[in-house]
N, C-alpha and C positions, 0 to 999 in steps of 0.2 A: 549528463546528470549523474550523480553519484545514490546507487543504491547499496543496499544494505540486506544479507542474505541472514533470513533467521528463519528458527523453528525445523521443523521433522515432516516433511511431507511422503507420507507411504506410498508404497505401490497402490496402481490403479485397479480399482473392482469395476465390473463392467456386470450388469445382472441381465437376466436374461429378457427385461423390460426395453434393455439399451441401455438405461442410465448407468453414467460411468460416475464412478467414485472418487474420490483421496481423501485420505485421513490429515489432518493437518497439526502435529502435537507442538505444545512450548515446554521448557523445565519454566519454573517458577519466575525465575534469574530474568528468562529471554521477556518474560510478559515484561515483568519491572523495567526490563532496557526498551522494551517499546515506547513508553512513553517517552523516553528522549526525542522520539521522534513527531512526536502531536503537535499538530500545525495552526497556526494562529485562530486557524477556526475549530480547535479542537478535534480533530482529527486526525484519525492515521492511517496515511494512505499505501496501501498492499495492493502488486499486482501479484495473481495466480499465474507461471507460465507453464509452458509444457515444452519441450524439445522435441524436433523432431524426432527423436528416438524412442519418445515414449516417457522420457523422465522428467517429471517438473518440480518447481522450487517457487518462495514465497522470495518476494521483493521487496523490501521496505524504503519510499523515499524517505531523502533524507534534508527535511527542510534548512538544516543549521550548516549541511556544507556551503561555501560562496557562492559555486557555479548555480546552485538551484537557488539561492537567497535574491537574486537577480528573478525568476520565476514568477518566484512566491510574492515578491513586489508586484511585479506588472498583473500578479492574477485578484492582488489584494485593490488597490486600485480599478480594475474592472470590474470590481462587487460593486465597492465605495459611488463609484458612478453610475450603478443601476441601481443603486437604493436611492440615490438624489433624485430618480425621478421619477418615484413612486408617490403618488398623492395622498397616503397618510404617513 
């Protein structure tokens, strides 16, 4: 599947609670090109990763390349069949 690397993801804050942090920034530009990416159902779908090394980046599928449009088929179709048999 072809992803799509966008936005500013800072170094990690860790507080003295545990909880760890990241900042996650966009320039204006990157917001507007996200939606290129909004998927039949309206969404846009971002994984958060981390690398083992400690450094992580934001992921953006990307519904309109081929290889996922084969996907997004077989996942649209498996909605389309669990709303047929729903009784209203």
């Amino acid at each position: 599947m072809a992803k799509v690397y966008m936005g500013y993801v800072g170094d990690r804050k860790t507080y003295d609670s545990g909880v760890a942090k990241y900042s996650i920034t966009f320039k204006p530009e990157q917001v507007q090109e996200l939606l290129k990416y909004k998927t039949a159902a309206d969404r846009i779908n971002c994984d958060f990763v981390i690398k083992t090394d400690g450094t992580a980046f934001l992921s953006v599928f990307d519904p309109n390349d081929p290889e996922n449009q084969k996907f997004m088929k077989a996942k649209t179709a498996e909605v389309q069949e669990v709303k047929e048999d729903l009784p209203f």
